[in-house]
C-alpha positions as CSV (number, residue, x, y, z in Angstrom):
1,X,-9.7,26.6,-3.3
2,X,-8.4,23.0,-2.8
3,X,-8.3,20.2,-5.4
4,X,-10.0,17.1,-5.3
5,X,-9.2,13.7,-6.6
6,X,-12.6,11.8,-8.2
7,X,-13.2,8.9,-9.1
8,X,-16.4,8.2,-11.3
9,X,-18.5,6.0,-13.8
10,X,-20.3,7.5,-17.1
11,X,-23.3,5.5,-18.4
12,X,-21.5,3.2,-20.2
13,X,-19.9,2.0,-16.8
14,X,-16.2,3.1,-18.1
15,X,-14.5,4.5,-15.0
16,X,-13.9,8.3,-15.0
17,X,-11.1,9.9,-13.0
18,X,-9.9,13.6,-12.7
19,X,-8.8,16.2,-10.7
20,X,-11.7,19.6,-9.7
21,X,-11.3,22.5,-7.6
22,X,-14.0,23.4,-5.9
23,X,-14.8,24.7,-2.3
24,X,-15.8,21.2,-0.5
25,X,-16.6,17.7,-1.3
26,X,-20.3,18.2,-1.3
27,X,-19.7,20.7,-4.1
28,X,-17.5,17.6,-6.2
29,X,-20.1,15.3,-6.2
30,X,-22.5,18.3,-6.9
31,X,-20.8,18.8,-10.3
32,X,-20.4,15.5,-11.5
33,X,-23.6,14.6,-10.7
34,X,-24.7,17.2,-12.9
35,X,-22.6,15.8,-16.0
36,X,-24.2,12.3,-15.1
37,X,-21.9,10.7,-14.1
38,X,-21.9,8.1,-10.8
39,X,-19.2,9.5,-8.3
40,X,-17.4,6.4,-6.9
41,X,-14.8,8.6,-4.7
42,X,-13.9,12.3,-4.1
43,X,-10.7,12.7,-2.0
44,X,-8.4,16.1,-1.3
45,X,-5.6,16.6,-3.2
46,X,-1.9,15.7,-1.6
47,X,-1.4,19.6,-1.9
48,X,-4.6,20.8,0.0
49,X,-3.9,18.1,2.8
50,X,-0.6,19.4,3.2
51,X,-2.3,22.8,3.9
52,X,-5.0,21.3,6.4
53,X,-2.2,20.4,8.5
54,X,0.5,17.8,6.5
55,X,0.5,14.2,6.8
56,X,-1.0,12.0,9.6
57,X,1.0,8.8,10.2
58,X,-1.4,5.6,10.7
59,X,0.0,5.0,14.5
60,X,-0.7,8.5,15.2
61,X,-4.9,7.9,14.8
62,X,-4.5,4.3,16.2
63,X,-3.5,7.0,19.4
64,X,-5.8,9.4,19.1
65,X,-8.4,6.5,18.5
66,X,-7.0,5.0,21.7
67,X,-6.9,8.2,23.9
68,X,-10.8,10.0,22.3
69,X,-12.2,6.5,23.3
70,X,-10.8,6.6,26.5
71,X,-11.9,10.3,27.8
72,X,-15.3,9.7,25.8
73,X,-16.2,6.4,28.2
74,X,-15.0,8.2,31.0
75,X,-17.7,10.5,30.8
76,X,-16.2,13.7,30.0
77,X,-17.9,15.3,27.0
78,X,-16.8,15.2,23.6
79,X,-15.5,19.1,23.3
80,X,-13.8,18.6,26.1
81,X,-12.1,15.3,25.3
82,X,-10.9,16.7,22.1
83,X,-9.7,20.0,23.8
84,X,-7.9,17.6,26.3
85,X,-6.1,15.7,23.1
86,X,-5.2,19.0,21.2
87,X,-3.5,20.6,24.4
88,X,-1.0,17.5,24.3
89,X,-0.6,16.4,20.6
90,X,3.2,16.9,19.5
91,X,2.6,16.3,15.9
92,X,1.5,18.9,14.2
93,X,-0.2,17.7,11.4
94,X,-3.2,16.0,13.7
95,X,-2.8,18.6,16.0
96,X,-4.1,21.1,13.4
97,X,-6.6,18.7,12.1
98,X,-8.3,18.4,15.9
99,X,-8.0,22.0,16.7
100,X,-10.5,21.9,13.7
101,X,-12.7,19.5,14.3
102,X,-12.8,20.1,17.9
103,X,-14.2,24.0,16.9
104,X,-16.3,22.7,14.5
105,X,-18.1,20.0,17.3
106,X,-18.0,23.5,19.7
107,X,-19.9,25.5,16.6
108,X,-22.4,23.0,16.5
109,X,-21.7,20.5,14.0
110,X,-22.0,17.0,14.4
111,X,-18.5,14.8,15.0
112,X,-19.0,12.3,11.5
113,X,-19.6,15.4,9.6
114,X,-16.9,17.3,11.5
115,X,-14.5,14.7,10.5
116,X,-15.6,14.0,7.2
117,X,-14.4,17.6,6.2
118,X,-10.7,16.3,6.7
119,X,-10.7,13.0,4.1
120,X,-7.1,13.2,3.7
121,X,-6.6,12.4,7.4
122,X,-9.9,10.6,8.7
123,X,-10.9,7.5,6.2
124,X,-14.3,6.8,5.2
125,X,-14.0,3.6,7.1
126,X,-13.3,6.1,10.1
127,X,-15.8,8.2,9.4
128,X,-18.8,5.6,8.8
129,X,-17.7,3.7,12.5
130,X,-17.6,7.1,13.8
131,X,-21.4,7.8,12.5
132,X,-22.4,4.4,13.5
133,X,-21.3,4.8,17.1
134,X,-22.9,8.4,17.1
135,X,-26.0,6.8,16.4
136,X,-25.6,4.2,18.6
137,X,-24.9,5.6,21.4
138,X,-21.5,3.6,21.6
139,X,-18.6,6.1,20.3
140,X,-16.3,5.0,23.3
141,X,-16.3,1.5,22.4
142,X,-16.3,2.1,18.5
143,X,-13.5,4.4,19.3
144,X,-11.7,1.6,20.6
145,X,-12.5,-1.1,18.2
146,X,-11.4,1.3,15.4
147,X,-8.4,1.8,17.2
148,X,-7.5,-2.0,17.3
149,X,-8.3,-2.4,14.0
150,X,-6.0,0.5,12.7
151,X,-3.3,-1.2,15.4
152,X,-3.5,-4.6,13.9
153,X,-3.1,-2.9,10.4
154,X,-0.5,-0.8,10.9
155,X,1.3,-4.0,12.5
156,X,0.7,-6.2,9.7
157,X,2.1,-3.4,6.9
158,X,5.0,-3.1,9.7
159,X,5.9,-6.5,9.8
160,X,5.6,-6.4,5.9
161,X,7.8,-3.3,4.8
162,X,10.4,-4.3,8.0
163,X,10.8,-7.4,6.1
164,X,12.4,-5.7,2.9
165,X,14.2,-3.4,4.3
166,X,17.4,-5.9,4.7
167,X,17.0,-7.2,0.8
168,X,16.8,-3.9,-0.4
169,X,19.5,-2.7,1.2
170,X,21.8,-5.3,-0.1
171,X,20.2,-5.0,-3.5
172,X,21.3,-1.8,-3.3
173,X,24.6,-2.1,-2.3
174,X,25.2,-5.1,-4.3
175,X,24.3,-2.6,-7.7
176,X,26.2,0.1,-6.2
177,X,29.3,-2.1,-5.6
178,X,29.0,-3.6,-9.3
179,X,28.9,-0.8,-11.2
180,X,31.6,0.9,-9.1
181,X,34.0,-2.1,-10.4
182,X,32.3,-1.8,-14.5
183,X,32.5,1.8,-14.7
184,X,35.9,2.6,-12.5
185,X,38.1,-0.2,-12.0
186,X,37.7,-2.1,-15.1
187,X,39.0,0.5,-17.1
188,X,41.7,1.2,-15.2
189,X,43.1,-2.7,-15.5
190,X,42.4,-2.1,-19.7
191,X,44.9,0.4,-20.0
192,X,47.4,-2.4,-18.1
193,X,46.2,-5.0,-20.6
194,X,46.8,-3.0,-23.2
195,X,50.8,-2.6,-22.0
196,X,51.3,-6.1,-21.7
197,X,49.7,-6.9,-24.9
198,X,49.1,-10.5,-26.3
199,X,45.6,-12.4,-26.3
200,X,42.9,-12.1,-23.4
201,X,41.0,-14.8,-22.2
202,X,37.4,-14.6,-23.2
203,X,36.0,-13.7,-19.5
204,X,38.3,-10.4,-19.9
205,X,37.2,-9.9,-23.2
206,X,33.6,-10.1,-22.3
207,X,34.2,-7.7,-18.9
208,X,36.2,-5.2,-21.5
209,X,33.5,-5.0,-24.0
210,X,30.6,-4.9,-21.4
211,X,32.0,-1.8,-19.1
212,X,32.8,0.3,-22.7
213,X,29.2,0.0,-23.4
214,X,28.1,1.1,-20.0
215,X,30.4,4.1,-20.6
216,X,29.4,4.6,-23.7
217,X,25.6,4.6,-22.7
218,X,25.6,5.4,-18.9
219,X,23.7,8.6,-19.5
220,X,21.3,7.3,-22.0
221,X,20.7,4.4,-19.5
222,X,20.1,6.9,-16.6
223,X,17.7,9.1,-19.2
224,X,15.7,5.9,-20.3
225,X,15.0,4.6,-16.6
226,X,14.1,8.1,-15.1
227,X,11.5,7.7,-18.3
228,X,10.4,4.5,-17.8
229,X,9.7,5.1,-14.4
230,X,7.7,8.0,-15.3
231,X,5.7,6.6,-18.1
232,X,5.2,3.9,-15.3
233,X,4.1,6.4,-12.9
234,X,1.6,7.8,-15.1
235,X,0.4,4.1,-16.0
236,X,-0.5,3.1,-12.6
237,X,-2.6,6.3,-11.7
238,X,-4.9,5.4,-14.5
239,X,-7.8,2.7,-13.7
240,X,-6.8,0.5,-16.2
241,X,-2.8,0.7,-15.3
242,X,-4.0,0.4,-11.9
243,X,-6.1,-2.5,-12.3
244,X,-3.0,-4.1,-15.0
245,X,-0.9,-3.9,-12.3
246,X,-2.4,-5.2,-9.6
247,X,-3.5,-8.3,-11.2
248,X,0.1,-8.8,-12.2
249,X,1.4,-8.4,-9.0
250,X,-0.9,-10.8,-7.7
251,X,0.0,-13.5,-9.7
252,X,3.9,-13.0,-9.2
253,X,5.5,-16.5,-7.9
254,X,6.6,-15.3,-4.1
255,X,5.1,-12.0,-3.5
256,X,1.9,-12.5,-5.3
257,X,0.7,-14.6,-3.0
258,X,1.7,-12.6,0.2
259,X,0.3,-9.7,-1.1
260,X,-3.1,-12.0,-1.6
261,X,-3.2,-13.2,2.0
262,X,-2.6,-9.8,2.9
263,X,-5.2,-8.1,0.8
264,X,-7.5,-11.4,2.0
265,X,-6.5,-10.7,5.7
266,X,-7.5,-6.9,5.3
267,X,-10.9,-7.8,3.7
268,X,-12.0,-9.8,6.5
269,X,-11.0,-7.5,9.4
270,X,-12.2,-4.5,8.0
271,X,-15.6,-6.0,7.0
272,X,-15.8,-7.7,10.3
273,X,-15.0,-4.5,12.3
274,X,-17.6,-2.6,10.0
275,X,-20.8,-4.8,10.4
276,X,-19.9,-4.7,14.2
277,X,-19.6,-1.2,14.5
278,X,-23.6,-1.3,13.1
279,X,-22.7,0.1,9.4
280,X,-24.9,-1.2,6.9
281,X,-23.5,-4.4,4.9
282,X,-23.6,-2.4,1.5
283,X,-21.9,0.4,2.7
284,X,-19.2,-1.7,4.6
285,X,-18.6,-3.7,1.5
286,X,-18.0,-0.5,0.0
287,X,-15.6,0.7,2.2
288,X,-14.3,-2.6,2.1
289,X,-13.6,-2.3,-1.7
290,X,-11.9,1.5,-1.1
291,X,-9.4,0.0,1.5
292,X,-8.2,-3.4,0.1
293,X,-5.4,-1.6,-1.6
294,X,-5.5,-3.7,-4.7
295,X,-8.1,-2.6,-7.6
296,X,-8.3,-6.5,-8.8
297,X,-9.8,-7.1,-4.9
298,X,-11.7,-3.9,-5.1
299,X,-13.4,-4.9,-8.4
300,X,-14.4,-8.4,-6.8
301,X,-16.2,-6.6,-3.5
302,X,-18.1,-4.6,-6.0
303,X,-19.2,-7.3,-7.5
304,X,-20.3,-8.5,-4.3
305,X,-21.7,-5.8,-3.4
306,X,-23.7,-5.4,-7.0
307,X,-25.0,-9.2,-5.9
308,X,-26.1,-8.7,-2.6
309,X,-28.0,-5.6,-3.1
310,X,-29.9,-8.0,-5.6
311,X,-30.8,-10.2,-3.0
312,X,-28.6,-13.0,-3.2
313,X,-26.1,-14.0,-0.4
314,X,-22.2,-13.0,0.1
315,X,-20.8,-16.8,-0.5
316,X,-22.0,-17.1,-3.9
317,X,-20.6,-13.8,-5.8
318,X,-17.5,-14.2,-3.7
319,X,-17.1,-17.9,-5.6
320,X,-17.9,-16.7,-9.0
321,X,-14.9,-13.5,-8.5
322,X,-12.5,-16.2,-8.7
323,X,-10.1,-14.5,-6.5
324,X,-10.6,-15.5,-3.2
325,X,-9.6,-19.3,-2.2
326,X,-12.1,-22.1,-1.5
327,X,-11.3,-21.9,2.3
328,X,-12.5,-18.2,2.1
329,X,-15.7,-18.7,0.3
330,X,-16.5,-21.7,2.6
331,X,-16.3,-19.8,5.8
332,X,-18.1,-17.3,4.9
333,X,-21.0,-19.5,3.7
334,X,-21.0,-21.4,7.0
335,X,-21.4,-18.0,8.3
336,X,-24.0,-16.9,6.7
337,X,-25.8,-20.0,7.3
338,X,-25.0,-20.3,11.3
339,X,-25.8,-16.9,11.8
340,X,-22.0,-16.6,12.9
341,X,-20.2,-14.2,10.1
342,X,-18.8,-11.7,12.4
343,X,-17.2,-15.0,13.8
344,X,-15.9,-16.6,10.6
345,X,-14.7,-13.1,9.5
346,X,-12.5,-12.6,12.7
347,X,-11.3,-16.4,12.1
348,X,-10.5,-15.8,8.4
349,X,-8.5,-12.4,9.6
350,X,-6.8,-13.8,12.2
351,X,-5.7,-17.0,10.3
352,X,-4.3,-14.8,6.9
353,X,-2.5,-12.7,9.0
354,X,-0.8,-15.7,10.7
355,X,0.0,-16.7,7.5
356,X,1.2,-13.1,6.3
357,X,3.6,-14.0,9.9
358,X,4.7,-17.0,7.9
359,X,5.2,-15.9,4.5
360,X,7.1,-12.9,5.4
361,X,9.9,-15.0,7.5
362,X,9.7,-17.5,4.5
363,X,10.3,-15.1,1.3
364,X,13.1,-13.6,4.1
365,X,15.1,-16.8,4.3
366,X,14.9,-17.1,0.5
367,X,15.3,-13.7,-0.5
368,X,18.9,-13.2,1.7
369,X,21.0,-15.8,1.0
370,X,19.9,-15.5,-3.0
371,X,20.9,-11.7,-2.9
372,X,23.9,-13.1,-1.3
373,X,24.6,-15.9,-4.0
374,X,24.1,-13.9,-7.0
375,X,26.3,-11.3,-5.3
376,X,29.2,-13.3,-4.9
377,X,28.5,-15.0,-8.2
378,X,28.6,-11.3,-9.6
379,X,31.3,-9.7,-8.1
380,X,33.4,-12.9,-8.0
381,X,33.3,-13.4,-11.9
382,X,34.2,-9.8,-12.8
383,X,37.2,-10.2,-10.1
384,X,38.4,-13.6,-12.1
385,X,37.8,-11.9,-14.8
386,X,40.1,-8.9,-14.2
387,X,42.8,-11.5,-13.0
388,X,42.9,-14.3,-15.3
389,X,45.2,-12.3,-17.3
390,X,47.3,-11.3,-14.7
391,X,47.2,-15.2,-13.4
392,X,48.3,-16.1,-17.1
393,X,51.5,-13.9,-17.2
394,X,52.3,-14.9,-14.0
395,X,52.2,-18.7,-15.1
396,X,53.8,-17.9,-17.9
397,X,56.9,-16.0,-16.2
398,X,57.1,-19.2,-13.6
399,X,57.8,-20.9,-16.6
């Protein structure tokens, strides 16, 4: 039987997490119920989704999306639109996934619950704009909308990741580079200096003294960071790492605040595409929370959520949560007010991830030519370093 990730609170309101096998979903939130607790989220293990068909690549459902919406407005029944997709799927993963679903819709069962038995693949975000289009009689154009908002999402991580890729790789070859000269060719000019014997300048000195100690302790070094980034590992799958973490992140000087207007960006088009789709405000918030990626964020929309099931509007919790900006709440009040939220929601989105647009090119220009500096600030002292002796004799033999 597969294993399933929960997520749930006790009736103290401390967050419980685990790991259950049992034979579905249902059957999860069956058992926890019955230990009283309030299940938050039940999702398939990594190691059951691999055996449901392996990992599903965002741009590969903003396809599927694409093509199922496509087929469905054309008018050609739902079996037979997702027999048409499975005959010309390449990757397997999804292809094994909708030769699933597709018998399951053939055998009777509805498409959201069809869908619903693959969580590792489909989203609950998927799944409730798929039921809301069922009932609406609108799958084709909820199709479609889901697939633009999984295209503008998988654009903005794009840009995002694409972005790093150059720093890390210098990063990397900048450490690589440097301890390639500490651990190799320093020691090979210290047996020199030790021939031509006399007094070292203190840069040599220093070099010397440095690359013995990361002989000496290059394999404790290696031990301690493969445990540090366990223990870290372990941290940050725990609620409270989780939620640690995240809230440290968010307040780092450059990439703290892209990853807010990202996580802000995100918020507004998902909740904007939800309560357009026709799925419930509370339930979207919900979703909204799941999806935000960041457990500080998450935490806010619940409390949001909490609010507005208690009758009072979305402007004022979102205010009191302290992490989104003024311009946010503002908008959103106007919204609320006007009748126009859908409206300000798209505005907010689009405007965050202009500014995601902005910040990534900015921390780019920063980022480079710092690696660059404090490469050739590196790499150039250990090289001075290594020839200020060499420089001295040299002077000294001129003279």
């Amino acid at each position: 039987m597969p294993q399933f990730k929960y997520l749930a609170k006790n009736a103290n309101g401390q967050s419980v997490s685990g790991v259950i096998v049992a034979a579905s979903q249902p059957a999860v939130v069956e058992i926890l119920r019955k230990q009283s607790l309030v299940v938050m989220s039940v999702r398939e293990g990594a190691e059951a989704a691999r055996k449901r068909g392996g990992a599903v690549k965002l741009e590969d459902l903003v396809v599927f999306g694409r093509q199922l919406a496509t087929l469905v407005d054309a008018g050609i029944p739902l079996v037979n639109s997702l027999d048409t997709l499975h005959a010309q799927l390449e990757k397997p993963g999804l292809k094994t996934v909708v030769g699933r679903v597709r018998d399951d819709v053939e055998g009777g069962v509805n498409f959201t619950e069809a869908l619903a038995k693959h969580p590792a693949v489909f989203s609950n975000l998927f799944i409730s704009m798929v039921k809301a289009g069922e009932t609406s009689g609108t799958l084709a154009e909820i199709l479609d909308r889901l697939a633009t908002y999984l295209e503008k999402t998988a654009a903005l991580e794009r840009k995002v990741k694409s972005s790093l890729v150059y720093p890390a790789i210098v990063s990397f070859m900048a450490f690589g580079i440097t301890a390639l000269l500490v651990l190799k060719v320093v020691p090979t000019f210290k047996g020199i200096f030790a021939t031509l014997g006399g007094e070292l300048p203190l840069p040599t000195r220093l070099l010397l003294q440095f690359s013995d100690f990361c002989q000496q302790y290059f394999l404790v070094g290696i031990a301690g960071g493969v445990g540090l980034f366990f223990a870290f590992r372990y941290y940050s799958n725990t609620p409270q790492g989780r939620f640690q973490i995240d809230k440290i992140t968010l307040k780092l000087p450059v990439f703290g605040v892209l990853l807010r207007k990202m996580a802000i960006a995100r918020f507004a088009r998902t909740l904007t595409t939800l309560t357009r789709s026709g799925v419930p405000i509370l339930i979207s918030l919900e979703i909204v929370g799941r999806t935000s990626g960041n457990k500080v964020i998450e935490q806010a929309v619940e409390k949001v959520r909490v609010s507005i099931r208690e009758g009072e509007t979305i402007a004022q919790p979102l205010e009191a949560c302290k992490v989104f900006p003024p311009l946010v709440v503002r908008m959103v009040g106007v919204g609320e007010q006007t009748g126009q939220l859908e409206k300000m929601l798209t505005k907010i989105a689009d405007f965050y991830e202009s500014e995601v647009d902005a910040a990534v090119g900015s921390i780019t220009s920063i980022i480079e030519p710092l690696i660059i500096a404090v490469l050739g600030v590196v790499i150039g002292g250990i090289v001075i370093a290594i020839f200020l002796p060499i420089l001295k004799i040299t002077q000294y033999l001129g003279h």
